[in-house]
MIFIVEX-553867 format. One record per residue: residue in three letters; residue number from 1; chain; x, y negated, z negated of N, C-alpha, C in turn. Coordinates in Angstrom, 2 decimals, decimal comma. Atoms other than C-alpha are relative to their C-alpha. Example, Ala and Ser with C-alpha at 12.3 -4.5 7.8 and 13.67 -1.06 7.14 Angstrom:
R;ala;1;A;0,89;1,19;0,00;12,30;4,50;-7,80;0,90;-1,20;0,00;
R;ser;2;A;-0,82;1,19;0,06;13,67;1,06;-7,14;-0,77;-1,09;-0,73;
This chain:
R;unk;1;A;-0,09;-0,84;-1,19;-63,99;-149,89;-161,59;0,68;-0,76;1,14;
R;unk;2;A;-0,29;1,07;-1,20;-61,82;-150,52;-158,24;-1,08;-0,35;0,66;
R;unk;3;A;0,67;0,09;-0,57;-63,84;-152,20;-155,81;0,63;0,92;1,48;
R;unk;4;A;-0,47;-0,78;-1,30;-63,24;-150,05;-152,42;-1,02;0,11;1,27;
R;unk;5;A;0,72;0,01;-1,61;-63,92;-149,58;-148,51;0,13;1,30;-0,08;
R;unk;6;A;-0,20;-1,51;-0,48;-64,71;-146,24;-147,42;0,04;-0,28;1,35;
R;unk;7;A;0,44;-0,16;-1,23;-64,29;-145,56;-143,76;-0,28;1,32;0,43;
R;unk;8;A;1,03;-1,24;-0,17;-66,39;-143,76;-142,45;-0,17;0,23;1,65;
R;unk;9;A;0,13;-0,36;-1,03;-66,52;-141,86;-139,38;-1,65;0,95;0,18;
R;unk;10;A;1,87;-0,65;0,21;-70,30;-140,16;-140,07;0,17;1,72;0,32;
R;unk;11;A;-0,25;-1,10;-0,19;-68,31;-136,78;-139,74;-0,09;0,82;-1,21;
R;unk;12;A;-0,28;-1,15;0,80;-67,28;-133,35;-142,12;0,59;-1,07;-1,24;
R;unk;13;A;-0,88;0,45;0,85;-64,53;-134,96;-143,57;-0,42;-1,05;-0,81;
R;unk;14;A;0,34;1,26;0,83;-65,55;-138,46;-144,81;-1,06;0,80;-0,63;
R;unk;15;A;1,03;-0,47;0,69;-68,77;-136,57;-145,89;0,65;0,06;-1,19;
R;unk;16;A;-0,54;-0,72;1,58;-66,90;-134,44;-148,47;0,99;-1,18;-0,34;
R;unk;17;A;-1,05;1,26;0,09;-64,17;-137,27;-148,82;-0,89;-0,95;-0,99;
R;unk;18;A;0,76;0,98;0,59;-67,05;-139,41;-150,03;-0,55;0,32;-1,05;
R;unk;19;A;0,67;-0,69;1,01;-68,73;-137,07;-151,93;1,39;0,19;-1,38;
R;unk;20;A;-1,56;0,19;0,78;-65,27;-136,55;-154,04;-0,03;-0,92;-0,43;
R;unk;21;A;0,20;1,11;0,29;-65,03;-139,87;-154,25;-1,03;-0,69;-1,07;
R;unk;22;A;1,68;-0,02;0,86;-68,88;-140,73;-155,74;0,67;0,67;-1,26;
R;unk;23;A;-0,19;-0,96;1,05;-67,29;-138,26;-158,35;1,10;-0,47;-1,12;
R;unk;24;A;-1,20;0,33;0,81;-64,15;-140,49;-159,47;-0,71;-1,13;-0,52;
R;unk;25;A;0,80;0,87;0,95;-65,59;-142,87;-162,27;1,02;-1,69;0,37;
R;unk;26;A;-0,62;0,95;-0,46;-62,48;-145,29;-160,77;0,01;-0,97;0,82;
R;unk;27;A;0,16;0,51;-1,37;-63,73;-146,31;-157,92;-1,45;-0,40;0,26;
R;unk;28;A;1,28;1,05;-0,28;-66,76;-148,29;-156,97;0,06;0,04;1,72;
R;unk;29;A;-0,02;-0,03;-1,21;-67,69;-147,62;-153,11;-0,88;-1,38;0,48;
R;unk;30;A;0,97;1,46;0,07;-68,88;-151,48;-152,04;-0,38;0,34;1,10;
R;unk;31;A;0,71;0,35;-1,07;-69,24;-151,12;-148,47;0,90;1,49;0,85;
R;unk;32;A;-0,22;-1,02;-0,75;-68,63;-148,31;-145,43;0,71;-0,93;1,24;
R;unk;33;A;-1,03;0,31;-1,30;-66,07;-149,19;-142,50;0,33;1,00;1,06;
R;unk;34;A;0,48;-1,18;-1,06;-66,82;-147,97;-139,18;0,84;-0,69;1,39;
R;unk;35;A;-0,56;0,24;-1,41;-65,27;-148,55;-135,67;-1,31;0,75;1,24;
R;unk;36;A;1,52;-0,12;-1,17;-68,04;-149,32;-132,72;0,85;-0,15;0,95;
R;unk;37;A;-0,23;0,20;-1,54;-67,19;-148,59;-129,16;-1,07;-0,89;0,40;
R;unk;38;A;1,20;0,91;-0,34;-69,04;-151,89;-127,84;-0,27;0,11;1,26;
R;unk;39;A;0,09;0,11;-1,39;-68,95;-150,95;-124,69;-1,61;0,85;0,12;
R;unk;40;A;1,31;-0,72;-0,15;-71,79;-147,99;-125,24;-0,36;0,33;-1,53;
R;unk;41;A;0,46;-0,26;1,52;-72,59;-148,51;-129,08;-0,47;1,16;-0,39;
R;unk;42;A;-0,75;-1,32;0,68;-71,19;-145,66;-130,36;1,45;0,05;-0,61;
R;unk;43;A;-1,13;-0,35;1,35;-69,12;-144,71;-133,17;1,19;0,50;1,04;
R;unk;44;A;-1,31;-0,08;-1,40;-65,57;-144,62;-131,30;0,85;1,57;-0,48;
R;unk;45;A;-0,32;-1,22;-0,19;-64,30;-141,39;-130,15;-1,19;1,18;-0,31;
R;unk;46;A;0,90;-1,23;-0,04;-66,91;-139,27;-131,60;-1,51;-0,34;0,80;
R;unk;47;A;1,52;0,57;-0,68;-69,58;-140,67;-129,64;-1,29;-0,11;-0,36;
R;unk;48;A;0,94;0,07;0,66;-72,35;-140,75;-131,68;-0,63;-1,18;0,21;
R;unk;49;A;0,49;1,17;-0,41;-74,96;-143,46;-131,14;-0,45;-0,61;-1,19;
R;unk;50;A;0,30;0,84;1,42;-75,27;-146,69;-133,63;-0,97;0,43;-0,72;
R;unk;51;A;1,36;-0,20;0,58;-79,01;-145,89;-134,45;0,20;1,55;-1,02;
R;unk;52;A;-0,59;-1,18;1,23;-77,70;-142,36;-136,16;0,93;-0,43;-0,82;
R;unk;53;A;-0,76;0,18;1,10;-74,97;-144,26;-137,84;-0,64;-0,59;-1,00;
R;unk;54;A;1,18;0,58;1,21;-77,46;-146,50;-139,42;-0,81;0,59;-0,70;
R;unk;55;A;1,06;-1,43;0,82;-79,89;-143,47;-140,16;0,96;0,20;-1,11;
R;unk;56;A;-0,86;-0,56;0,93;-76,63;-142,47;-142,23;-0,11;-0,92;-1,23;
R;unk;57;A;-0,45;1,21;0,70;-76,08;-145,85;-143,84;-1,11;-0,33;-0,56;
R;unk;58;A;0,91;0,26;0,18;-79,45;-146,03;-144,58;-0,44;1,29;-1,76;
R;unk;59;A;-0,11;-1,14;0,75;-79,75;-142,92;-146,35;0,90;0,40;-1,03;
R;unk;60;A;-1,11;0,01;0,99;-76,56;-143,36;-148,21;0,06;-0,90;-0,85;
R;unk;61;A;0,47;0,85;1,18;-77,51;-146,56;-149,83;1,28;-1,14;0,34;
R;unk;62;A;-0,84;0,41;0,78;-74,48;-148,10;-149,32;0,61;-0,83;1,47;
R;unk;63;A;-0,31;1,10;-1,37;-73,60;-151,40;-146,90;0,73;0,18;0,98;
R;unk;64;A;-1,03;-0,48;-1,12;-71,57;-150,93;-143,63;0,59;-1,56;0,88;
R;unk;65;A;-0,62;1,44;-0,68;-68,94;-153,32;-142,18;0,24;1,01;1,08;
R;unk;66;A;-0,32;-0,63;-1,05;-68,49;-152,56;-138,64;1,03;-0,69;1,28;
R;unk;67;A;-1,00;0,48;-1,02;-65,24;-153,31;-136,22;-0,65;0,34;1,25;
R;unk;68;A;-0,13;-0,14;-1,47;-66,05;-153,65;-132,64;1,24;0,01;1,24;
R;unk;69;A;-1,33;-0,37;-0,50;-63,64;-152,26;-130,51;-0,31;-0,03;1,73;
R;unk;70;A;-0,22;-0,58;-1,74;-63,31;-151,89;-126,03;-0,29;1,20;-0,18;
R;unk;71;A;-0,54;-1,97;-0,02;-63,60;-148,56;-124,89;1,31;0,59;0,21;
R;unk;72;A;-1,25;-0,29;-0,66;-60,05;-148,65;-124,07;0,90;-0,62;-0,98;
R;unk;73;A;-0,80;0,93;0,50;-58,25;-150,59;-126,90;1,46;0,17;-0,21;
R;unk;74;A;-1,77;0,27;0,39;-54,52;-151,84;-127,41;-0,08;0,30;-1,54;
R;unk;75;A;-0,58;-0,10;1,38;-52,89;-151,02;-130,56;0,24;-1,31;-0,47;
R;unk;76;A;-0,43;0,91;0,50;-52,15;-154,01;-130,80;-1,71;-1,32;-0,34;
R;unk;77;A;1,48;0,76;0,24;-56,20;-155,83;-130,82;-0,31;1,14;-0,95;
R;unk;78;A;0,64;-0,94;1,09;-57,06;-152,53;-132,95;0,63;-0,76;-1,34;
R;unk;79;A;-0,89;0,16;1,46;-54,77;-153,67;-135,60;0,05;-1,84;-0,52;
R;unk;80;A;0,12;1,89;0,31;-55,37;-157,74;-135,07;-1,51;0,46;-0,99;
R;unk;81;A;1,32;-0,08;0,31;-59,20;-156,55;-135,41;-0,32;0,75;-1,76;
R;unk;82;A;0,10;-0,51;1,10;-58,31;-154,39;-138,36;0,36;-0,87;-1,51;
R;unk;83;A;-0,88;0,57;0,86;-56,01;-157,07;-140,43;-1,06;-0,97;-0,53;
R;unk;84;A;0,91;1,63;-0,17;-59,00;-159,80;-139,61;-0,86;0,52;-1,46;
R;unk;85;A;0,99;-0,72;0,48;-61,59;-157,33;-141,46;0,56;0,29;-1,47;
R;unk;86;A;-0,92;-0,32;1,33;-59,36;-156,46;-144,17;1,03;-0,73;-1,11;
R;unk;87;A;-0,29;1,15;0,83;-58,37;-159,41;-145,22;-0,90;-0,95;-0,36;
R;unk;88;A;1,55;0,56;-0,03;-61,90;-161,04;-145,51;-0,19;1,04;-1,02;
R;unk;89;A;0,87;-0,99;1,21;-62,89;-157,89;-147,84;1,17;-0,47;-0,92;
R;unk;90;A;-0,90;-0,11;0,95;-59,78;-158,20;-149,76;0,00;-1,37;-1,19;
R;unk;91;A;0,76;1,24;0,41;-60,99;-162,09;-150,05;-0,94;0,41;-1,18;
R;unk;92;A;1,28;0,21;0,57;-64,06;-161,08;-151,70;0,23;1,64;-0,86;
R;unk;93;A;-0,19;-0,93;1,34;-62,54;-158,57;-154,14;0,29;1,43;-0,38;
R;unk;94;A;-0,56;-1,25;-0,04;-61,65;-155,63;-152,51;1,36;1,05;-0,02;
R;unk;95;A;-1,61;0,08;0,84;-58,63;-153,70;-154,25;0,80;1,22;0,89;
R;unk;96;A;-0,53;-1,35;-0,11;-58,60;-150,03;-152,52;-0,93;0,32;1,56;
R;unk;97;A;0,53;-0,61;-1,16;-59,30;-147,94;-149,23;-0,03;1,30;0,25;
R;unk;98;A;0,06;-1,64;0,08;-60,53;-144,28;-149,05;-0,14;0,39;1,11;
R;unk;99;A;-0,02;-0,46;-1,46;-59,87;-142,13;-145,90;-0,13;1,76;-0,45;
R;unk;100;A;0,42;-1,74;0,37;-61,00;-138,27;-145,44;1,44;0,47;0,32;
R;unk;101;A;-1,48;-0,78;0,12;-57,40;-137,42;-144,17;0,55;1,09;-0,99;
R;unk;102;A;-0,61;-1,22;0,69;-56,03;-134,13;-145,13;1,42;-0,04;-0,20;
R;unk;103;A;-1,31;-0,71;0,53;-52,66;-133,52;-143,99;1,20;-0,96;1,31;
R;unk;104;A;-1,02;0,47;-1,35;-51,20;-135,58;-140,88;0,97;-1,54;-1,05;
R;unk;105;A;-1,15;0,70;0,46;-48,14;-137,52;-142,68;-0,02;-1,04;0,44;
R;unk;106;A;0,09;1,76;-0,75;-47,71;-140,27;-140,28;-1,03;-0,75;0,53;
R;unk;107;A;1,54;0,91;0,07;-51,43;-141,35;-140,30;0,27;-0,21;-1,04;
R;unk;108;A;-0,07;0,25;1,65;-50,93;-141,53;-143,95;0,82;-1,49;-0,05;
R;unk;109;A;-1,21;1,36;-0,06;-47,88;-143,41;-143,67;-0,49;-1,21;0,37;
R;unk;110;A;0,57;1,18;-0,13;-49,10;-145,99;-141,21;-1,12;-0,28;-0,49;
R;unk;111;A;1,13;0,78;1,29;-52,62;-146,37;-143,34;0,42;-1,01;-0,65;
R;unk;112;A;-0,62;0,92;0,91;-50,59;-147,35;-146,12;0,72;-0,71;-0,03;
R;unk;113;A;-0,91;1,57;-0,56;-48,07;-149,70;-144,67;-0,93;-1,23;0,59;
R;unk;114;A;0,95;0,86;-0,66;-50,94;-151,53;-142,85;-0,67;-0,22;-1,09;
R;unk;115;A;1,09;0,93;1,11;-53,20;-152,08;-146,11;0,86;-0,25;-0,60;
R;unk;116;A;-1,52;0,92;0,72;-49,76;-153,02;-148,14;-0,17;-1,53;1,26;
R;unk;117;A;-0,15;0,81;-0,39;-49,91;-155,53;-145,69;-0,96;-1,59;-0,07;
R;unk;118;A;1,59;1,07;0,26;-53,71;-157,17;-146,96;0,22;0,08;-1,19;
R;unk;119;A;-0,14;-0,34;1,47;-52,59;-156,07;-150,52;-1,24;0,63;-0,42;
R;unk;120;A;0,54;-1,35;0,70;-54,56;-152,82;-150,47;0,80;0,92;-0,51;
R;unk;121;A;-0,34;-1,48;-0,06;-54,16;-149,55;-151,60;-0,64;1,10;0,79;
R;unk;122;A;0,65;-1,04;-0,67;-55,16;-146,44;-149,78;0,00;1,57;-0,89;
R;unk;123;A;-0,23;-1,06;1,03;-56,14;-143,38;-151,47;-0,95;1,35;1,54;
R;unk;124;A;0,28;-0,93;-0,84;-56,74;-139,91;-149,55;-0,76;1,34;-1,30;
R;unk;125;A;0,53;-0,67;0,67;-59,55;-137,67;-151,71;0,20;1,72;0,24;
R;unk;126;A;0,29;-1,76;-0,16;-59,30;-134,45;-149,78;1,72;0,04;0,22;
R;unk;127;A;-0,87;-0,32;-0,58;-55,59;-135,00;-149,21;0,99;1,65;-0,64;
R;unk;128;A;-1,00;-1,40;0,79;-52,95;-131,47;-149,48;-0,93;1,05;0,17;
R;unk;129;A;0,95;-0,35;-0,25;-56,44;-129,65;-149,50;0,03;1,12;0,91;
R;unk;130;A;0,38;-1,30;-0,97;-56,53;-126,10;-147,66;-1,23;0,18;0,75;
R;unk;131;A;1,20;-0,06;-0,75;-58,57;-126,56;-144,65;-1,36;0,61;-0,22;
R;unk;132;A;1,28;-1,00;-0,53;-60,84;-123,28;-144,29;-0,34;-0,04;-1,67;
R;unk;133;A;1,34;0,79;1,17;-61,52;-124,30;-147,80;-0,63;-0,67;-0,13;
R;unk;134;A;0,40;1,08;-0,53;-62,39;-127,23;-147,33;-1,58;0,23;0,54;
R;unk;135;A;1,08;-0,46;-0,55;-64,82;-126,18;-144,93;-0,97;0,56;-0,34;
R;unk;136;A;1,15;-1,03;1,10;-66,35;-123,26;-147,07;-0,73;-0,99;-0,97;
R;unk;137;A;1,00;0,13;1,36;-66,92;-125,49;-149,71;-1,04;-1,57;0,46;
R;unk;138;A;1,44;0,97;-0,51;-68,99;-128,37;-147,44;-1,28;0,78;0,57;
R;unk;139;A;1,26;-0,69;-0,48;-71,36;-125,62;-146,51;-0,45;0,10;-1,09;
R;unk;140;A;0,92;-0,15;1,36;-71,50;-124,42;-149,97;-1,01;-0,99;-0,43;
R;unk;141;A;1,11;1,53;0,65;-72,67;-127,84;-151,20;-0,86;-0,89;0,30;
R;unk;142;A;1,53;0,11;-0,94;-75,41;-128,11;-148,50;0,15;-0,89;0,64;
R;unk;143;A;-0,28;0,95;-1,15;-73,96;-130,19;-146,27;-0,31;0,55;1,03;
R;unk;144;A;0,36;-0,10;-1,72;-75,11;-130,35;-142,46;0,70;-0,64;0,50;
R;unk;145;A;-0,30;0,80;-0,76;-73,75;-131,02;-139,67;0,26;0,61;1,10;
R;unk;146;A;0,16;-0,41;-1,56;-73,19;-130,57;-135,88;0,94;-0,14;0,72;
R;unk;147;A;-0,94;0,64;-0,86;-70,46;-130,85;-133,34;-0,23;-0,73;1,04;
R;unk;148;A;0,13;1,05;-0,98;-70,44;-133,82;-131,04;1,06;-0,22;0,23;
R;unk;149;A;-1,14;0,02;-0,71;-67,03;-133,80;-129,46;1,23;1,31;-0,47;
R;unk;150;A;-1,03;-0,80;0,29;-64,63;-131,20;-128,85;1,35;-0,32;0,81;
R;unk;151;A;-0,99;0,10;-0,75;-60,94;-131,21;-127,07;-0,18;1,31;0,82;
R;unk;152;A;-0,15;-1,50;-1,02;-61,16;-129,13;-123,91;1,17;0,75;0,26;
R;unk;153;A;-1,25;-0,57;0,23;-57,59;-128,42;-124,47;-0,20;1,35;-0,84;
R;unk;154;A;-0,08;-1,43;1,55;-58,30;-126,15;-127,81;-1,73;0,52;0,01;
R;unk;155;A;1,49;-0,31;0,61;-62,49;-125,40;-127,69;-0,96;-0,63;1,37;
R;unk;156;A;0,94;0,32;-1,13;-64,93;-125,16;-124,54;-1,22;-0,22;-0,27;
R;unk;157;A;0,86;0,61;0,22;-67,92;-126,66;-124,17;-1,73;0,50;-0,90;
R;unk;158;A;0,76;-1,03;0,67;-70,02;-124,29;-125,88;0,12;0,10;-1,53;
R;unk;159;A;-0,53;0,06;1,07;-68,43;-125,42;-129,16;-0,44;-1,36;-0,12;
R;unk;160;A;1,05;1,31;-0,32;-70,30;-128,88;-128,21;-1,29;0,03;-0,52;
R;unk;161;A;1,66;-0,44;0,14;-73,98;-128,93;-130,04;0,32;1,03;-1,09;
R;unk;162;A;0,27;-0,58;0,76;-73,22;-126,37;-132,27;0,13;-0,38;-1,56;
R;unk;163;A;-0,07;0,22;0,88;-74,10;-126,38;-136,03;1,13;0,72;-0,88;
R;unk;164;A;-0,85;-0,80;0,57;-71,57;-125,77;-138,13;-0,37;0,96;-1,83;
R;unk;165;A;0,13;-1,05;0,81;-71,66;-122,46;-140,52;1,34;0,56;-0,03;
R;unk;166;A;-1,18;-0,52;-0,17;-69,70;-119,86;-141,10;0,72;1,09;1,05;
R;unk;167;A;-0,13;-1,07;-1,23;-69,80;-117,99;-138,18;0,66;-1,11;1,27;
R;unk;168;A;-1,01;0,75;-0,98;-68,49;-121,21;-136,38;1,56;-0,16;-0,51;
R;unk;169;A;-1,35;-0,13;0,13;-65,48;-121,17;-138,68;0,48;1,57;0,13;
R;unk;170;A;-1,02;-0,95;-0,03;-64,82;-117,74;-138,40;0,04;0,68;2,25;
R;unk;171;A;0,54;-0,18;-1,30;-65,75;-118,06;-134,45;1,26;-1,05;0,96;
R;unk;172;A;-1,22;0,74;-0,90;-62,24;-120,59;-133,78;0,86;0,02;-0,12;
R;unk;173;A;-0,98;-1,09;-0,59;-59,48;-119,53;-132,08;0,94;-0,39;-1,05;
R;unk;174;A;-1,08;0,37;0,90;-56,46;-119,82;-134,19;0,83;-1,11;0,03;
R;unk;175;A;-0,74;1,08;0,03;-54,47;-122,28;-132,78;-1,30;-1,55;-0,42;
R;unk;176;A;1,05;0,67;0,47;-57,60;-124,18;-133,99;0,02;-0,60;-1,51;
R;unk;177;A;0,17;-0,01;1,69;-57,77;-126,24;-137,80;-1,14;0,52;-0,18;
R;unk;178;A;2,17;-0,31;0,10;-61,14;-125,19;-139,50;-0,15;-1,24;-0,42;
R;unk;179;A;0,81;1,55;0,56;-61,25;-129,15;-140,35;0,27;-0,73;1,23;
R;unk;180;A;-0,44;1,00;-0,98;-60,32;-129,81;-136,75;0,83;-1,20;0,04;
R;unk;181;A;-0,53;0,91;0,74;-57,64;-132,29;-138,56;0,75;-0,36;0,94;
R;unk;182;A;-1,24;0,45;-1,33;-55,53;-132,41;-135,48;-0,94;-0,50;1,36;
R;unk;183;A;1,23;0,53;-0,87;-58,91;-133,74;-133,43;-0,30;0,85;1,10;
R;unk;184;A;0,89;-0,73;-0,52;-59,97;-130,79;-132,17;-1,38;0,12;0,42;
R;unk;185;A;1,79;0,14;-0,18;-63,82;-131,54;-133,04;-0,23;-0,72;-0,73;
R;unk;186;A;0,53;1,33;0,79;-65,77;-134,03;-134,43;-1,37;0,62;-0,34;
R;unk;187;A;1,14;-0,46;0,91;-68,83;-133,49;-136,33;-0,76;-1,11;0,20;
R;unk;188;A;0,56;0,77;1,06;-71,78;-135,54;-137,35;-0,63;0,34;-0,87;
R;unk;189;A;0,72;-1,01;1,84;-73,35;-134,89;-141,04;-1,51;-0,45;0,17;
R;unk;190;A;2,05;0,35;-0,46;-77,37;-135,28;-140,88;-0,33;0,18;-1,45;
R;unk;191;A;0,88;-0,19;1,57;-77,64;-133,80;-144,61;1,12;0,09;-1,09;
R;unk;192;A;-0,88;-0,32;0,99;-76,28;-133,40;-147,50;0,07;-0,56;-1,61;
R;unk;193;A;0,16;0,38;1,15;-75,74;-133,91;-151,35;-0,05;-1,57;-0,23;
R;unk;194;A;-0,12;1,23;0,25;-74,91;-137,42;-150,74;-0,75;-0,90;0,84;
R;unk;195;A;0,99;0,72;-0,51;-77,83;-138,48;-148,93;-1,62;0,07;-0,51;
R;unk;196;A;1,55;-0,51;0,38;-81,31;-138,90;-149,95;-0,87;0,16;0,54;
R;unk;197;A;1,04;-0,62;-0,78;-83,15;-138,07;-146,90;0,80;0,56;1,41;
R;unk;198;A;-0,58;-0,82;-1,20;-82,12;-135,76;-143,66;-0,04;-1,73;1,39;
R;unk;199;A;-0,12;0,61;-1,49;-81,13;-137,64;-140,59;-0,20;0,88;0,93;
R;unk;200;A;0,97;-0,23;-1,05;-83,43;-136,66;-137,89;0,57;-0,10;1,32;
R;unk;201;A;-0,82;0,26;-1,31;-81,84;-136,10;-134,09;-0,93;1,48;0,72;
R;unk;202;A;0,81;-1,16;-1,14;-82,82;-133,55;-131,19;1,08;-0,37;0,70;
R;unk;203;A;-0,80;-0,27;-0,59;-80,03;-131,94;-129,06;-0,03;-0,90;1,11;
R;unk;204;A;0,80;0,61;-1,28;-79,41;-134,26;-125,96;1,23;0,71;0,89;
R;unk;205;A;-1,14;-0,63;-0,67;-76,96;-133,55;-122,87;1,08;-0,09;-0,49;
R;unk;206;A;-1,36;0,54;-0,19;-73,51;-132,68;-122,42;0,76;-0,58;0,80;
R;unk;207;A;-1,20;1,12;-0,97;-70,56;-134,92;-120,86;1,04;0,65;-0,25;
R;unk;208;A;-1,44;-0,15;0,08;-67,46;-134,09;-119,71;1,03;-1,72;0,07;
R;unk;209;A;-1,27;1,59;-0,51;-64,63;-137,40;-119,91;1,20;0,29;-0,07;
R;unk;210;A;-1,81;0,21;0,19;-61,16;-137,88;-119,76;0,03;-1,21;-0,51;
R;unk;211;A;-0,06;1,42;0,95;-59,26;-140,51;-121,39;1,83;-0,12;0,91;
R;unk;212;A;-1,55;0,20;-0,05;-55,63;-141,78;-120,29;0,73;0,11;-1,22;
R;unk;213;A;-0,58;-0,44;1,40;-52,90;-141,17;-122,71;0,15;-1,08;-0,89;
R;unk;214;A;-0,31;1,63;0,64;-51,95;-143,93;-125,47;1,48;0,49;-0,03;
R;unk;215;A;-1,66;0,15;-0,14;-48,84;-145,06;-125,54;0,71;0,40;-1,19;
R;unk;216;A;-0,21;0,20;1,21;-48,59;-144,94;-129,25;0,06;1,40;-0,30;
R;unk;217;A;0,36;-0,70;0,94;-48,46;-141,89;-131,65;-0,95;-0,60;-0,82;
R;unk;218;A;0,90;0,37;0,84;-50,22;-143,98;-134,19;-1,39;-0,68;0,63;
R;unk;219;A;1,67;0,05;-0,89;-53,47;-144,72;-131,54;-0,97;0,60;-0,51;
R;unk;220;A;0,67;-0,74;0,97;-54,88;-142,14;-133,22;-0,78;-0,19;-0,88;
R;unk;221;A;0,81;1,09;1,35;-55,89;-144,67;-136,27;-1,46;-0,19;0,63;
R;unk;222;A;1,32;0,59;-0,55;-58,71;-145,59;-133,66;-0,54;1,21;0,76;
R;unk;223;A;0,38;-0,47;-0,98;-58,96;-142,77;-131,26;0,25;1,83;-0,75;
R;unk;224;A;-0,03;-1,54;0,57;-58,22;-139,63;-133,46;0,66;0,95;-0,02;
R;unk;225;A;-0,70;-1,27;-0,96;-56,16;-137,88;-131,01;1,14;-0,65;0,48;
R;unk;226;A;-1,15;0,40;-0,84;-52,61;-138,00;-129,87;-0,29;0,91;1,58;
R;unk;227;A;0,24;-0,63;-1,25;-54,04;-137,08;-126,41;0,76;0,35;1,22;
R;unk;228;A;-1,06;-0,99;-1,66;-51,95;-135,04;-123,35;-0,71;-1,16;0,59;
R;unk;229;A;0,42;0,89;-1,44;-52,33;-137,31;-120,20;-1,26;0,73;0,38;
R;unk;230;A;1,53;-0,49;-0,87;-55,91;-136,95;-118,88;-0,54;1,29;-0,73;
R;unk;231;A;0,60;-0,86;1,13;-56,91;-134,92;-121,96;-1,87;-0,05;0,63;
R;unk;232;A;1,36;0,31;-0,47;-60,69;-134,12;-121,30;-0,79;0,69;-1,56;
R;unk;233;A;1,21;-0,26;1,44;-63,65;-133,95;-124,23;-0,74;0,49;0,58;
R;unk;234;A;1,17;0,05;-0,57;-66,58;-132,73;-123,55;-1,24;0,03;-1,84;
R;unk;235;A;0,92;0,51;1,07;-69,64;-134,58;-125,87;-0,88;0,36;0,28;
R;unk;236;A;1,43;0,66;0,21;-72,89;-134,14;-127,27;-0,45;-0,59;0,19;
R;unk;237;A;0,50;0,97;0,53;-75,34;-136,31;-127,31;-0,89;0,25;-0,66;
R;unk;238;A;1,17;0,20;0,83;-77,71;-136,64;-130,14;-0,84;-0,82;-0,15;
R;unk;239;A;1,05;1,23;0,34;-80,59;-138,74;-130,16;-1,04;0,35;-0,66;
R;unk;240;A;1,18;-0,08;1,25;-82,46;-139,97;-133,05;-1,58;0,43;0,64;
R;unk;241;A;1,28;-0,16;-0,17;-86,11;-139,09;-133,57;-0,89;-0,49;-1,04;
């Protein structure tokens, strides 16, 4: 079996991404790869707080390496911080790298030029994948989960906190993905086939933020979003119980 990193954002996508994965007899998942905002330990961009990522990691069985990042980072420390991490696993035997990515081309691209560069591979489980399928079929297979960040550009705050069903995919607007793939919304998963006990939370407030723009197209790798100048989110918060 390869040995492989999953990264994991504790959202929709990696969920099913992972779950897929678990399913290919090729692949051996050694450890989970996460990006920490150290500024307010939370999972970066989707804001989620460490103590729920660990509930996850806990529940999933399965070890977690974690990058610490600014709240503000350069492309250029994201990608020192990424090379450091990824060449240390690659040390100790790791061959491959799984990402939930669907359909954005030049995330793909740079992925795979950047682990060519540690002498990985990158493999994309849900990639090509028809969204609002997609979607249908992580409800089918009893997955949970919740929204904790939306773009106030495409989805008002009222689309913040909610669980997702099917009345939330058939409830967003069109210029909308139903996998939010263009970082519309962020999720976190609490249940599901590939956990062996529920992760436990209680609704907390919402926040509005802005962010300045990145300079980059490929920022995104860390931040999700090719964000408009003074783009504004507005987050969840979930806290464990």
């Amino acid at each position: 079996m390869r040995k492989s990193i999953f990264n994991w954002s504790g959202g929709k996508d990696s969920s099913l991404a992972l779950y897929e994965i678990k399913k290919d007899q090729q692949f051996e998942v050694s450890c989970l790869l996460t990006t920490i905002n150290s500024k307010y330990n939370r999972i970066s961009m989707h804001g989620v707080r460490k103590e729920l990522l660990y509930n996850q990691v806990q529940s999933l069985g399965i070890p977690l390496k974690k990058v610490l990042l600014p709240e503000f980072p350069t492309m250029s420390l994201y990608e020192e911080k990424m090379y450091t991490i990824l060449k240390k696993l690659r040390s100790e035997g790791i061959t491959d790298s799984i990402f939930g990515d669907i359909f954005l081309e030049d995330l793909k691209k740079y992925r795979e030029n950047k682990l060519k560069e540690v002498g990985l591979k990158a493999h994309f489980p849900l990639w090509g994948r028809d969204t609002k399928k997609l979607m249908y079929r992580f409800i089918e297979l009893g997955f949970k989960s919740v929204v904790v960040c939306v773009d106030a550009n495409f989805l008002s705050k009222d689309f913040a906190g909610r669980i997702i069903d099917e009345s939330f995919i058939k409830g967003l607007p069109d210029n909308v993905d139903p996998c939010g793939e263009n970082g519309e919304f962020h999720t976190f998963v609490y249940d599901g086939p590939i956990f062996t006990t529920p992760i436990k939370f209680k609704i907390g407030k919402k926040v509005h933020k802005t962010y300045p723009e990145p300079k980059k197209l490929t920022d995104r790798c860390f931040s999700e979003h090719n964000l408009p100048e003074s783009a504004g989110f507005h987050y969840c918060d979930l806290i464990p119980v």
